[in-house]
C-alpha positions in Angstrom: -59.3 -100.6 -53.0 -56.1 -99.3 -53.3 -54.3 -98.5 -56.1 -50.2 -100.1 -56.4 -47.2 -98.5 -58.3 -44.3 -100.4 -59.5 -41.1 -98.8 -59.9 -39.1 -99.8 -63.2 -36.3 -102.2 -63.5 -32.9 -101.1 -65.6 -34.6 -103.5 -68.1 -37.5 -100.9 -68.2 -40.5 -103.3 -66.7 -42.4 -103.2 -63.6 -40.5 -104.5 -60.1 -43.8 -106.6 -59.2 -41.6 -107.8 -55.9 -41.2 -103.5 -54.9 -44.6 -101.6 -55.3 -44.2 -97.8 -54.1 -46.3 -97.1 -51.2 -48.4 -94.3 -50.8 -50.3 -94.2 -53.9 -52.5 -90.7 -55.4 -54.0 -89.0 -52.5 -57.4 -88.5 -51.6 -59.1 -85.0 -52.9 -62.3 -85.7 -53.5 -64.4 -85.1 -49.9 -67.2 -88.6 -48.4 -70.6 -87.1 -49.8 -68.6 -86.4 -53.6 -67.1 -90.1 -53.4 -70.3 -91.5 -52.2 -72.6 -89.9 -55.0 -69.7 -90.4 -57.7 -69.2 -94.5 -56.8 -73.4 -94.9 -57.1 -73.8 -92.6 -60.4 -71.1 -94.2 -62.0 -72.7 -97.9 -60.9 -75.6 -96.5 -62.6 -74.3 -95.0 -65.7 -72.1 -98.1 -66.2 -75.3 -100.3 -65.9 -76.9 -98.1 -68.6 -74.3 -98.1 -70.5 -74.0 -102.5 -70.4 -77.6 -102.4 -71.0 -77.5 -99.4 -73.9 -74.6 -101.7 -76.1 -72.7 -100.2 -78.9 -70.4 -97.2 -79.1 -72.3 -95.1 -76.6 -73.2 -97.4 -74.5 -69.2 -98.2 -74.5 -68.1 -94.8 -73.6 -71.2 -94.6 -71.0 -70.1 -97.1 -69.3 -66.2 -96.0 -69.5 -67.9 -93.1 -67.8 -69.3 -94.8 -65.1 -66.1 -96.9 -64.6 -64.1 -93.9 -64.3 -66.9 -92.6 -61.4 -66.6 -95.5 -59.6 -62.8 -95.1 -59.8 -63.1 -92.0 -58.5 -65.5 -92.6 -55.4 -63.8 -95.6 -54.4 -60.2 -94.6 -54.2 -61.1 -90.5 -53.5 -58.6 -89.2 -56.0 -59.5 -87.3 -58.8 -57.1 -86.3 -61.6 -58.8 -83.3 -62.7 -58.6 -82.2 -59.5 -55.1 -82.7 -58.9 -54.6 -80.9 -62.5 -56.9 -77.6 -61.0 -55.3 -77.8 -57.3 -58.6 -78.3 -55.6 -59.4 -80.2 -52.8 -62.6 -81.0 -51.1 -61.5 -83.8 -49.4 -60.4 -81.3 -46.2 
């Protein structure tokens, strides 16, 4: 699943015929993606089957796992300068 940027346009929207290659990078190692795409299935699951607020920002939790897990990168991460991924 990867993840496309667009640059902008001297109008100011998205160029949808130019996306920018490369994308964020991976820092998140295989095990911590692994376990981070199945406990965010999970939690997102709960969260569906909770309903209402919380089980809204449960399953925004679980969303932003899977996120995580499937493309490797991790913003907090990139904020802290770690990487497990080497």
């Amino acid at each position: 699943m990867a993840v496309e940027h667009y640059q902008m346009t001297h109008q100011g929207v998205r160029d949808l015929n130019n996306p920018l290659r490369g994308g964020p990078k991976v820092n998140v190692g295989p095990i911590e993606r692994a376990a981070s795409s199945v406990g965010g299935a999970v939690l997102a699951g709960l969260g569906l089957g909770k309903g209402g607020v919380a089980g809204l920002l449960l399953a925004a939790a679980g969303a932003a796992l899977v996120y995580r897990g499937q493309t490797g990168h991790c913003s907090l991460y990139q904020a802290a300068g770690v990487n497990t991924a080497k």
